[in-house]
Backbone as a printed PyTorch tensor [residue, N CA C, xyz], in Angstrom:
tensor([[[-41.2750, 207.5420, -46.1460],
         [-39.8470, 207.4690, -45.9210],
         [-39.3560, 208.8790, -45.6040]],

        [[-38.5870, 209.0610, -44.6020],
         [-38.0830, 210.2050, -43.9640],
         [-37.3620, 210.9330, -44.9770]],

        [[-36.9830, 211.9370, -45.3340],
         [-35.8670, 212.7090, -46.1770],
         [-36.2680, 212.2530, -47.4240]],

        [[-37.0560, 212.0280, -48.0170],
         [-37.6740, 211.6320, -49.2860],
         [-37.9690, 212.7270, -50.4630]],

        [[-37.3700, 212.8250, -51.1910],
         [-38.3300, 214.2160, -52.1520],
         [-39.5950, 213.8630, -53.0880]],

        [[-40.4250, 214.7120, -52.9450],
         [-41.7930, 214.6000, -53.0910],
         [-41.5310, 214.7140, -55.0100]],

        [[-41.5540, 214.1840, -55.5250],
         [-41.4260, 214.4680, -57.0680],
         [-42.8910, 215.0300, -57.5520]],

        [[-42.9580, 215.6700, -58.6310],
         [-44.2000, 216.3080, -59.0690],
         [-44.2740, 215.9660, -60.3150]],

        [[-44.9760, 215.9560, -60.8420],
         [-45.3510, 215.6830, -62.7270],
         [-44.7440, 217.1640, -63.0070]],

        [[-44.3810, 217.0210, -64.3360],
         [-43.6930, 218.4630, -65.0860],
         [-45.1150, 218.5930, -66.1670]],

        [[-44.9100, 219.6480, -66.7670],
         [-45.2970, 219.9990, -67.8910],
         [-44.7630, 219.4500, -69.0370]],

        [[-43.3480, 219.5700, -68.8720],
         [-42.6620, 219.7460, -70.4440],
         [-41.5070, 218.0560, -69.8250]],

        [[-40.8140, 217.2110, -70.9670],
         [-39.5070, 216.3670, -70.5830],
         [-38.8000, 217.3180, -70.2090]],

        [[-38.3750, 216.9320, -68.9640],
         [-37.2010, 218.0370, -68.5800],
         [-35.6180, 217.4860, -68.7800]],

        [[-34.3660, 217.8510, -69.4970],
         [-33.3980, 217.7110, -70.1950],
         [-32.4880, 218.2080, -69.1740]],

        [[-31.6970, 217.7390, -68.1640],
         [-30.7540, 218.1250, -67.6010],
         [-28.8540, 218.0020, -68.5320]],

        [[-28.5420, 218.9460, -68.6830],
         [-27.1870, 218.7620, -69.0310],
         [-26.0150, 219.4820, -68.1940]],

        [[-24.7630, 219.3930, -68.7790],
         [-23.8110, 220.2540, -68.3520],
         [-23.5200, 221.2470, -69.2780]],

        [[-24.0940, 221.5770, -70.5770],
         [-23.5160, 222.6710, -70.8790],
         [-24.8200, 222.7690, -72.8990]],

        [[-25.0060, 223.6860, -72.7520],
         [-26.2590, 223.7970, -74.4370],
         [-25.2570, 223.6100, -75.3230]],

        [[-24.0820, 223.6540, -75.3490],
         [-23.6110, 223.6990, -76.6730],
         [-22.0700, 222.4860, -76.5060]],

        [[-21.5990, 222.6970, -77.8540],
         [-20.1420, 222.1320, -78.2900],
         [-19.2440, 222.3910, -76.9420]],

        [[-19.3740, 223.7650, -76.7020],
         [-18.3960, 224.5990, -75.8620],
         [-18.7280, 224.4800, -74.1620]],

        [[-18.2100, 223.3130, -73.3980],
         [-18.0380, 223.7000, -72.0850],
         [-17.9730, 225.0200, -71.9150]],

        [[-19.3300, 225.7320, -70.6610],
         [-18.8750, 226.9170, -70.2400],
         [-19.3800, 228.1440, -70.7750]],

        [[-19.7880, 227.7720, -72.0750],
         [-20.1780, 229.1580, -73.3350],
         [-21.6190, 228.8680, -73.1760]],

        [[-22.2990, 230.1030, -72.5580],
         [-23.8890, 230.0240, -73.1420],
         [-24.4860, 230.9100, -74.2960]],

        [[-24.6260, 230.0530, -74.9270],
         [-25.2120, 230.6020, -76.4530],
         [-26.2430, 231.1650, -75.7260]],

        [[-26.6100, 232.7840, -76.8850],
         [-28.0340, 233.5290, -77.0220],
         [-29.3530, 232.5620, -77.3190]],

        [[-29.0290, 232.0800, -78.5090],
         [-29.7510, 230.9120, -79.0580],
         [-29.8400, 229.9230, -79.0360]],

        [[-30.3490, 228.6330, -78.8690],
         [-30.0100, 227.3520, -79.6020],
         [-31.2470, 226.8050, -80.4830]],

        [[-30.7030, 226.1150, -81.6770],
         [-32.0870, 226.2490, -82.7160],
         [-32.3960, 224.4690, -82.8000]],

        [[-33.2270, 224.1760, -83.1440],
         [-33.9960, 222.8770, -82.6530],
         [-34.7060, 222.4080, -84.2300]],

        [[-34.4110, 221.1590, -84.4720],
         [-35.1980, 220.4490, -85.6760],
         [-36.3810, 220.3700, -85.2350]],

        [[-37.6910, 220.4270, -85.8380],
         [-39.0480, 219.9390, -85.3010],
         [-39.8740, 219.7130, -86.9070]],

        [[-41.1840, 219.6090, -86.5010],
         [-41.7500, 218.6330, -87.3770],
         [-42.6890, 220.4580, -87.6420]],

        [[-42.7530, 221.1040, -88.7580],
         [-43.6730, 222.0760, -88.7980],
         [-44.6800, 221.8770, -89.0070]],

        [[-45.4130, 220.9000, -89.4160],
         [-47.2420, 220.3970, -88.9450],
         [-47.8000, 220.4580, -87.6220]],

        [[-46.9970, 220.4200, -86.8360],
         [-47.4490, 220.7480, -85.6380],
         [-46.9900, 222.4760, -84.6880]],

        [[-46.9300, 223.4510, -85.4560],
         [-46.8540, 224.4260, -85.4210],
         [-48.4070, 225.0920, -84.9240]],

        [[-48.6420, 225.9580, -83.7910],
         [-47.7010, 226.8640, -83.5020],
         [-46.3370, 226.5290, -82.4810]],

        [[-45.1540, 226.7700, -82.5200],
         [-44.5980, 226.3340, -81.1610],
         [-44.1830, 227.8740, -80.4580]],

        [[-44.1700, 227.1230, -79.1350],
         [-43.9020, 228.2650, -77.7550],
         [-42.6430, 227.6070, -77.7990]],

        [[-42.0410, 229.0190, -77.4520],
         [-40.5040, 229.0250, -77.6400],
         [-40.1370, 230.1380, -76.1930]],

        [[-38.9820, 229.6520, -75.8360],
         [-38.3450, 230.8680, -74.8430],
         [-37.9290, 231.9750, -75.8770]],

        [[-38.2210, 233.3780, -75.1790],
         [-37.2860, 234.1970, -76.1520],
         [-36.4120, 235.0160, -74.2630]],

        [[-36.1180, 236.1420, -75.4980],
         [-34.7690, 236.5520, -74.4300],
         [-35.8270, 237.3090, -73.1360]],

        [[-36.7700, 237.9740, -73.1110],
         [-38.0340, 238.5680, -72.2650],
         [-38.5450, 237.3470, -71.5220]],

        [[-39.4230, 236.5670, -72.7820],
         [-40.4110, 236.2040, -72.1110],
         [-40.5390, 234.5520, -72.8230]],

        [[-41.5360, 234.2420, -73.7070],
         [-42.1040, 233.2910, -74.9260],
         [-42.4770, 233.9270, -75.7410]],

        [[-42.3520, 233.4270, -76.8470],
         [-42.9920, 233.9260, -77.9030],
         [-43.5450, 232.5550, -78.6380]],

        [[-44.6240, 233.0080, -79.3310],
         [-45.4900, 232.0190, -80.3660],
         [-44.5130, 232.4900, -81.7190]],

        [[-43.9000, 231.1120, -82.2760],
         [-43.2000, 231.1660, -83.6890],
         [-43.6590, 230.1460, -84.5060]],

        [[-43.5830, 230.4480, -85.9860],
         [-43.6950, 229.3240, -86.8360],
         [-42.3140, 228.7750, -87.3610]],

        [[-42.1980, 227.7520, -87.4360],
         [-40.3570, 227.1560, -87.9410],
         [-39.9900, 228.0960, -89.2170]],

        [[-39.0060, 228.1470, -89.7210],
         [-38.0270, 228.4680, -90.3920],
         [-38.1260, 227.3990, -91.1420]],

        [[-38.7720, 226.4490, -92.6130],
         [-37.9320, 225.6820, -92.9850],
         [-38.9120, 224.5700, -92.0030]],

        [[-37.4260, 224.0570, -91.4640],
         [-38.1910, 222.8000, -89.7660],
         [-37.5200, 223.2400, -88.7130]],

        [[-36.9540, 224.6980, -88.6620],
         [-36.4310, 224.6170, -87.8470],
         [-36.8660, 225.8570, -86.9550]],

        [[-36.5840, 225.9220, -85.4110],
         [-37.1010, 227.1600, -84.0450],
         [-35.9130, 227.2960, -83.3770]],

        [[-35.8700, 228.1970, -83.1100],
         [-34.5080, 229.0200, -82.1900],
         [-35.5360, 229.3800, -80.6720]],

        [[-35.3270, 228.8930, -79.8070],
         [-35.0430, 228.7800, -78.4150],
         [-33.9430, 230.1570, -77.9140]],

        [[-34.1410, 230.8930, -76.7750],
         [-33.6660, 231.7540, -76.1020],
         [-33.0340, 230.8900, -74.7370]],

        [[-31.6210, 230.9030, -74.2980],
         [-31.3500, 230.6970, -73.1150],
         [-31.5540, 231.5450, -71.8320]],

        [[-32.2990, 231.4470, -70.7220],
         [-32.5280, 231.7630, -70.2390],
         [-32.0840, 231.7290, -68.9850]],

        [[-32.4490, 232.5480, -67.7460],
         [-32.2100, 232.4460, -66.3470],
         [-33.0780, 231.7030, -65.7040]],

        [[-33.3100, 230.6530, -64.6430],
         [-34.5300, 230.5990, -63.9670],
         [-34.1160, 231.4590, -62.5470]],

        [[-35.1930, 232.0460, -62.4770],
         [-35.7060, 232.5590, -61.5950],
         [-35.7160, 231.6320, -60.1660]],

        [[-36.0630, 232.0710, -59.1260],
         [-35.4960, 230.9070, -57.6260],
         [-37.1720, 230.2190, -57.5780]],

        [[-38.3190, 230.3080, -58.2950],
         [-39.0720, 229.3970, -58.5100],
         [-38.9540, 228.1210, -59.2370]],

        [[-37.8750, 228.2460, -60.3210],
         [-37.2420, 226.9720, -60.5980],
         [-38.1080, 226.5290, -62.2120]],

        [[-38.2540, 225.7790, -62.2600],
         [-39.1830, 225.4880, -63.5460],
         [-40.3950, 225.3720, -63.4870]],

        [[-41.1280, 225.2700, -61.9080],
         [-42.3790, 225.1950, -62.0160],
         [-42.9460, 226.8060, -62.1010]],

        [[-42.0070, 227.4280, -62.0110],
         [-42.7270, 229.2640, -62.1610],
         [-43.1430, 228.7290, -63.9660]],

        [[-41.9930, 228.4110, -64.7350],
         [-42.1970, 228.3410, -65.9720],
         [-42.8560, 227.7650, -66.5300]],

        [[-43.6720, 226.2710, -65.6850],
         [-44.9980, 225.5130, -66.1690],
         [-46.0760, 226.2350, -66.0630]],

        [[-46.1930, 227.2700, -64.7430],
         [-47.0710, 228.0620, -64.2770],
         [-47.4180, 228.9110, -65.4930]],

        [[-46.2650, 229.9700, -66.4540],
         [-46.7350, 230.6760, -67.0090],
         [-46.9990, 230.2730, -68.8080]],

        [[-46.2570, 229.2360, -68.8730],
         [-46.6630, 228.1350, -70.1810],
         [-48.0920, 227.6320, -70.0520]],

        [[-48.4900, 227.6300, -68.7800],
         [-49.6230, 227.2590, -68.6700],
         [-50.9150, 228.0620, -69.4530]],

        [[-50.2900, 229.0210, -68.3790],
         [-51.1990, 230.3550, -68.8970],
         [-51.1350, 230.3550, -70.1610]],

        [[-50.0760, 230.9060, -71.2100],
         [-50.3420, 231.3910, -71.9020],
         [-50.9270, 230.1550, -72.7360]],

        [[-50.5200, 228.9830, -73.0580],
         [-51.1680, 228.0570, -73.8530],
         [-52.9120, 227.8040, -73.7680]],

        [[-53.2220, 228.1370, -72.3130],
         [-54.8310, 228.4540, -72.3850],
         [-55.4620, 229.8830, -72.4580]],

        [[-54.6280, 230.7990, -72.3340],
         [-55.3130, 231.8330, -73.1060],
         [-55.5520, 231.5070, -74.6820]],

        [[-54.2320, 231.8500, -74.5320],
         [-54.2130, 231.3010, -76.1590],
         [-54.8820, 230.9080, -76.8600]],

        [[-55.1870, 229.1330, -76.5270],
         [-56.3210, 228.3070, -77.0390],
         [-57.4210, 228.6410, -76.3100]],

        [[-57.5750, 229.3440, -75.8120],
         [-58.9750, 230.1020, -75.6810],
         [-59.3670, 230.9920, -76.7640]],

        [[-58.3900, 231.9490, -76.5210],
         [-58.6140, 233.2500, -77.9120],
         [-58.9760, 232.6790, -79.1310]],

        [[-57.8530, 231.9630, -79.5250],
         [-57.8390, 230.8810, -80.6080],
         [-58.6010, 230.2030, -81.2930]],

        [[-59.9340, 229.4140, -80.0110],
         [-60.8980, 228.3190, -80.4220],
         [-59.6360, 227.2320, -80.7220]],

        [[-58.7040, 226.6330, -79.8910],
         [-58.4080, 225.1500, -80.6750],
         [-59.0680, 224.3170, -79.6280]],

        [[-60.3190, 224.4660, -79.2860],
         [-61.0750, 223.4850, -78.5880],
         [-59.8430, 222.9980, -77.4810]],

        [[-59.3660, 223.1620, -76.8480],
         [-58.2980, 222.0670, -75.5470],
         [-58.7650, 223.4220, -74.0360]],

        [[-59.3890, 223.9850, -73.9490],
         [-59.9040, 224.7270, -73.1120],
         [-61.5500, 224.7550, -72.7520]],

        [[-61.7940, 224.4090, -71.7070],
         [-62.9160, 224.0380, -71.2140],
         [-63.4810, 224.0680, -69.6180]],

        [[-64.6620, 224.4070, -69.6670],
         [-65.2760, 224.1170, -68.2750],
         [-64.8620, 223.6220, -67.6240]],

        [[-64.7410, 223.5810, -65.9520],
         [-64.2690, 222.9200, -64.8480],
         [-65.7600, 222.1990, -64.3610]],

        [[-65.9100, 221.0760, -65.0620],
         [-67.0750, 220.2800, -64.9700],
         [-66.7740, 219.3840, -65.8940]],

        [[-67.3820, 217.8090, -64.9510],
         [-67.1550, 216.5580, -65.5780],
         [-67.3020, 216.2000, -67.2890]],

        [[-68.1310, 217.2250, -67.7050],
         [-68.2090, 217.3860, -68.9940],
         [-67.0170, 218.1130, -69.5570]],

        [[-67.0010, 218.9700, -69.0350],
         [-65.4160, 219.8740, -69.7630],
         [-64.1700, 218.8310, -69.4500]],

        [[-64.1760, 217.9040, -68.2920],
         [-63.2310, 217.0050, -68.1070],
         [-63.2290, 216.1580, -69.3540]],

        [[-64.0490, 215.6060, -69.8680],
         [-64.0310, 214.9760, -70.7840],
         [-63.8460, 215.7170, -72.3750]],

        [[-64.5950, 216.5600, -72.0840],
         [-64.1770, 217.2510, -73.5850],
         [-62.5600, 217.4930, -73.9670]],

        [[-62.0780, 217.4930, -72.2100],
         [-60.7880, 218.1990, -72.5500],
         [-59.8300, 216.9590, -72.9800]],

        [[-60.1080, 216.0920, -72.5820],
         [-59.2490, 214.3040, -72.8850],
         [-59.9450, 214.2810, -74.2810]],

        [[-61.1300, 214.1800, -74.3360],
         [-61.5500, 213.9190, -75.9250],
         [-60.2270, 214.9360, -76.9090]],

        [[-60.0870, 215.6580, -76.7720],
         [-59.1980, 216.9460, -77.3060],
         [-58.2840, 215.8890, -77.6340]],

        [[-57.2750, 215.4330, -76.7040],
         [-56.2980, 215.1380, -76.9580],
         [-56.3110, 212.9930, -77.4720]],

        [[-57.4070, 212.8030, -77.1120],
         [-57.5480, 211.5730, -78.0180],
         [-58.1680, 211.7580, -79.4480]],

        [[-58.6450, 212.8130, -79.3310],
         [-58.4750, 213.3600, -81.1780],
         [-57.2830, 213.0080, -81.9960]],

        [[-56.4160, 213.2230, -81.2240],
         [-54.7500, 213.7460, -82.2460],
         [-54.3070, 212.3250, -81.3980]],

        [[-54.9310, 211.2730, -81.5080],
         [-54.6020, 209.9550, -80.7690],
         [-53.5180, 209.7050, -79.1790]],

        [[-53.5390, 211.0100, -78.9660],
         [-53.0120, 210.5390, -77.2910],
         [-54.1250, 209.9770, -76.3460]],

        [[-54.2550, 209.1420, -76.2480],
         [-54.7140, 208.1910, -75.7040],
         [-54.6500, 208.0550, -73.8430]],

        [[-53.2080, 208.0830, -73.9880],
         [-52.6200, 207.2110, -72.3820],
         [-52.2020, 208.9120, -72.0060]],

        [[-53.1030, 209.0460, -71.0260],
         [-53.0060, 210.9360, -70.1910],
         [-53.0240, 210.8390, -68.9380]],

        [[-52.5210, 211.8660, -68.8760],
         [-52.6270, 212.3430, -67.0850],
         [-53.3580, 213.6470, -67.0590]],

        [[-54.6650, 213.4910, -65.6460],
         [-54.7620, 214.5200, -65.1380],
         [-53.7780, 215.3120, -64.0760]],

        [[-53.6360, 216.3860, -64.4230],
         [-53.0370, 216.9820, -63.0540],
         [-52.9970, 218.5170, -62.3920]],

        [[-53.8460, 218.3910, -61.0620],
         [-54.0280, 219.5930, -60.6280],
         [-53.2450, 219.8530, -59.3530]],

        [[-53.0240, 221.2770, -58.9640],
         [-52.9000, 222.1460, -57.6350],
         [-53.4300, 221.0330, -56.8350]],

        [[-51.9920, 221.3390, -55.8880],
         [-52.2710, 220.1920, -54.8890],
         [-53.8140, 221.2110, -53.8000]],

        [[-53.7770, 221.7520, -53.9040],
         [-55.2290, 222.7500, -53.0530],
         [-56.2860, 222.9200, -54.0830]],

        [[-56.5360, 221.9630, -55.3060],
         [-57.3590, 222.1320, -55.7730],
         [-58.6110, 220.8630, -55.7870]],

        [[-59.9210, 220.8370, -55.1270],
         [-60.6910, 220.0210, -55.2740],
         [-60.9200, 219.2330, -57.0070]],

        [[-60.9560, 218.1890, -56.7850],
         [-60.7900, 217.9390, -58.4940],
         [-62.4500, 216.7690, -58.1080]],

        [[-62.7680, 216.7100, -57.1810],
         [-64.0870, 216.0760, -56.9760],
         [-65.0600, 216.4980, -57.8760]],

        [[-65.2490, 217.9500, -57.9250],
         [-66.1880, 218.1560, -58.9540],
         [-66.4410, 217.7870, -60.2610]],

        [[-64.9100, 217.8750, -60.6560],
         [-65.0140, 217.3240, -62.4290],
         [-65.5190, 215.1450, -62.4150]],

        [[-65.4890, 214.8670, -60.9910],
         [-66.1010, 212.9550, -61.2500],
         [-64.4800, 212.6510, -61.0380]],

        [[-63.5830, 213.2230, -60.4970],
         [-62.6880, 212.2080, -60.0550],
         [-62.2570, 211.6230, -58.9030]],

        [[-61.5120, 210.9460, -58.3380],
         [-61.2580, 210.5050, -57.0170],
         [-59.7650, 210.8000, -56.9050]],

        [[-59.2380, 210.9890, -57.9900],
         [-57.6280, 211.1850, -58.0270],
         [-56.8840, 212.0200, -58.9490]],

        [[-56.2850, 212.8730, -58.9130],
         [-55.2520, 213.2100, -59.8730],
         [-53.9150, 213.4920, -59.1880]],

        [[-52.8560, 213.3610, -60.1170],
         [-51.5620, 214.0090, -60.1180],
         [-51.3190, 215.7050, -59.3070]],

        [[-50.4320, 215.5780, -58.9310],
         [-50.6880, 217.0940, -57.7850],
         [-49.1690, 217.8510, -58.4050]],

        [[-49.3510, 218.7770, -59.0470],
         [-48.1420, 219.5320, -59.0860],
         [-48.4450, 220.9370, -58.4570]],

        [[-47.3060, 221.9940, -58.0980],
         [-47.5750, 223.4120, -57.7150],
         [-47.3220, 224.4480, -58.6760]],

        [[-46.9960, 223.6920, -59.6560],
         [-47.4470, 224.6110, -61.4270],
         [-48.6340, 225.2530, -61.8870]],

        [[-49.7320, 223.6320, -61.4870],
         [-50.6670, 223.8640, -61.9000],
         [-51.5990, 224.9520, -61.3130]],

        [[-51.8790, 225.9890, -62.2520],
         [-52.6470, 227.0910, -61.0010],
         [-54.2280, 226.9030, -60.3900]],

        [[-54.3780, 227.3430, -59.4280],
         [-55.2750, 226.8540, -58.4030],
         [-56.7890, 226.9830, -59.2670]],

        [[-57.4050, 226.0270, -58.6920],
         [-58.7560, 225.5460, -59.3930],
         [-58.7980, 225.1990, -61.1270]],

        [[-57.5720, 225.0400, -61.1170],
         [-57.8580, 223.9710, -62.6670],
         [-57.0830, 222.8030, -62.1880]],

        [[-57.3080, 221.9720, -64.0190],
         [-56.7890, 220.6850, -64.2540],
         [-55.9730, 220.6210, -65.4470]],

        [[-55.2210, 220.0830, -65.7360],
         [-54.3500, 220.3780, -66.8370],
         [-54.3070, 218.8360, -67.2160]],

        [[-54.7760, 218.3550, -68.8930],
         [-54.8540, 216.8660, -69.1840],
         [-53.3760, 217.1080, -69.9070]],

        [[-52.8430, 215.9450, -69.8010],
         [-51.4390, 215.8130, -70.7670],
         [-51.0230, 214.4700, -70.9490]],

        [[-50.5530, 214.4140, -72.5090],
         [-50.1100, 212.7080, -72.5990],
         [-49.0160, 212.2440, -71.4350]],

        [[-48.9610, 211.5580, -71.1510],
         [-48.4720, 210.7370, -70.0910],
         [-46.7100, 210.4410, -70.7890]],

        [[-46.6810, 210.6490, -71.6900],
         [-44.5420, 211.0430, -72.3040],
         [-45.0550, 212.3160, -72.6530]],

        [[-44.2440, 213.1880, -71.8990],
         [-44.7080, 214.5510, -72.0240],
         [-43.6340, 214.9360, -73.6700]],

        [[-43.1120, 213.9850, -73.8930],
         [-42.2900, 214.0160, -75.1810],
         [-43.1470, 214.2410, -76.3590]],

        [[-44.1440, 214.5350, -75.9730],
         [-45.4020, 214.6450, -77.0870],
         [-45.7960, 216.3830, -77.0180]],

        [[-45.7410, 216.8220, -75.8510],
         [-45.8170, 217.9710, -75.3050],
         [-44.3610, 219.1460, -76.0460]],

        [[-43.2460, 218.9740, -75.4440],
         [-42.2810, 219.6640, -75.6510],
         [-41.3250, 219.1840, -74.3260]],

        [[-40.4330, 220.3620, -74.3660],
         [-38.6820, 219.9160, -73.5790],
         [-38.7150, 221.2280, -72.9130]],

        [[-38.2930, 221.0220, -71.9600],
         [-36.9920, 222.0540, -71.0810],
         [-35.7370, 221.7770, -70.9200]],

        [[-34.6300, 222.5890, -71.4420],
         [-33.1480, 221.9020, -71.2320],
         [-32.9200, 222.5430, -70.1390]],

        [[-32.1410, 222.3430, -69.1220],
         [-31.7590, 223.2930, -68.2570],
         [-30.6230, 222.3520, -67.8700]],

        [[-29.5420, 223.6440, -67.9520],
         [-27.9970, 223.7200, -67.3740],
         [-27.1220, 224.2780, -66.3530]],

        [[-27.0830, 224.5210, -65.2770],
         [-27.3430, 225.2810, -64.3570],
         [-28.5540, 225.9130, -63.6690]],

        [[-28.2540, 227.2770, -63.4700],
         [-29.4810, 227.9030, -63.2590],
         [-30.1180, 228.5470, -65.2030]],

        [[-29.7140, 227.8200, -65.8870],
         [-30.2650, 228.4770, -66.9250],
         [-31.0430, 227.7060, -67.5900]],

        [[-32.2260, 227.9590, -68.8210],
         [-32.8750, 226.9060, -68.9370],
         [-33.5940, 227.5750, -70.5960]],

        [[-33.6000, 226.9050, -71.4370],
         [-34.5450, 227.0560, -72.3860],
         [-35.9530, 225.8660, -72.9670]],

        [[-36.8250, 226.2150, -73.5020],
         [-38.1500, 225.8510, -73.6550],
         [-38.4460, 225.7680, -75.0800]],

        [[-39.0480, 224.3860, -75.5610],
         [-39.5730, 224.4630, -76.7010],
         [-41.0480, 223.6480, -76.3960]],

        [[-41.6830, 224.5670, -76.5670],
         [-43.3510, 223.4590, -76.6010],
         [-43.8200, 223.2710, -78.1840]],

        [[-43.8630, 222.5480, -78.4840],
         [-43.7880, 221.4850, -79.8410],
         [-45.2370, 221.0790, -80.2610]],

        [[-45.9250, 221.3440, -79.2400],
         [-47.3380, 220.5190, -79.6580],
         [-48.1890, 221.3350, -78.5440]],

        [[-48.4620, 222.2620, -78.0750],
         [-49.3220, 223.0310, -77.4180],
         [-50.7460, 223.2270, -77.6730]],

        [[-51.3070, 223.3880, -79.2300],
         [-52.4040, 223.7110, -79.3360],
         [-53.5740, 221.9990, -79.4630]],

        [[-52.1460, 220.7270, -79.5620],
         [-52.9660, 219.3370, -79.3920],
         [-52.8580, 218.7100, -78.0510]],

        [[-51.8250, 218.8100, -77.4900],
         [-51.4380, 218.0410, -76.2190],
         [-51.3110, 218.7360, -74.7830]],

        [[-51.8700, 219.3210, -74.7870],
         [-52.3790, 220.0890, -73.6870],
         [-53.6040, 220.4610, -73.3930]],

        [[-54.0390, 220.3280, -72.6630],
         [-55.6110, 220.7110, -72.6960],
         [-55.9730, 221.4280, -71.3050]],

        [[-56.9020, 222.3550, -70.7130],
         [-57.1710, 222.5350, -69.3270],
         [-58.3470, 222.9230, -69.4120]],

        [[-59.0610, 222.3960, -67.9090],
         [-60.1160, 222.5820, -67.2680],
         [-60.0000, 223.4820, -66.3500]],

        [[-60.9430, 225.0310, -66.2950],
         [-60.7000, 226.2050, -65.4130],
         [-61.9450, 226.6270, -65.5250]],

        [[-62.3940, 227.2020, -63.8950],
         [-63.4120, 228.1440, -64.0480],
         [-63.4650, 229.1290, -65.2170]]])
């Protein structure tokens, strides 16, 4: 269909509103978020960059932010990153070989912690033949020559609110529900 927009899988539920707070118009520094602290560590926006925090209590403070004219997929791009360094450095097993075996190890990962129903999804310029598939999900987040597994309600994952051009990030479950396959 002509004039059609190409939609992409996200990383995170993405939360469109008109405004983060009570106050039409006012953008809070902060906004702080209930979450479940068993599933800690969470990636949080701060005012720079992300930061890795543990809750308060049950609760994480989020940084409002600018996006940049890459939009939110710059910000899947570098959530990306850091959640597989990370769980690389780390050892939480969700990082693995770019081979049909690491494909699987990396879904095993996340049917551990019972997500079950996943999506693969790689760089639309990335061969995903090698890992034994015939298909995946194509986003331009995902950086070139990996695969990124994720439950299929990324509500398992974490949120992006974004209100304008501004946007804050809570990843909620990073070191279970995410997983990637990379050279």
């Amino acid at each position: 269909m002509s004039g059609s927009t190409v939609r992409h899988p996200n990383l995170l539920n993405v939360v469109r509103t008109d405004s983060f707070g009570p106050r039409k118009g006012v953008v809070p520094l902060l906004v702080e978020f209930q979450v479940n602290p068993e599933t800690a560590p969470f990636l949080v926006s701060s005012s720079q960059s992300f930061a890795w925090v543990t809750p308060k209590g049950n609760r994480v403070r989020s940084a409002v932010r600018t996006l940049g004219q890459g939009g939110p997929e710059d910000v899947f791009r570098q959530l990306s990153h850091i959640v597989a360094d990370t769980g690389s450095t780390g050892q939480w097993g969700n990082v693995h070989p770019y081979t049909p075996a690491g494909l699987a190890a990396a879904q095993g990962h996340l049917s551990y912690y019972d997500l079950v129903d996943v999506e693969v999804v790689a760089h639309p310029d990335t061969d995903v033949t090698p890992l034994g598939l015939e298909f995946a999900l194509r986003a331009p987040w995902v950086p070139a020559g990996w695969a990124v597994v994720l439950p299929s309600n990324r509500d398992f994952v974490g949120f992006m609110v974004v209100s304008g051009d501004r946007y804050l990030v809570v990843v909620h479950n990073p070191s279970r529900a995410v997983a990637v396959v990379r050279s």
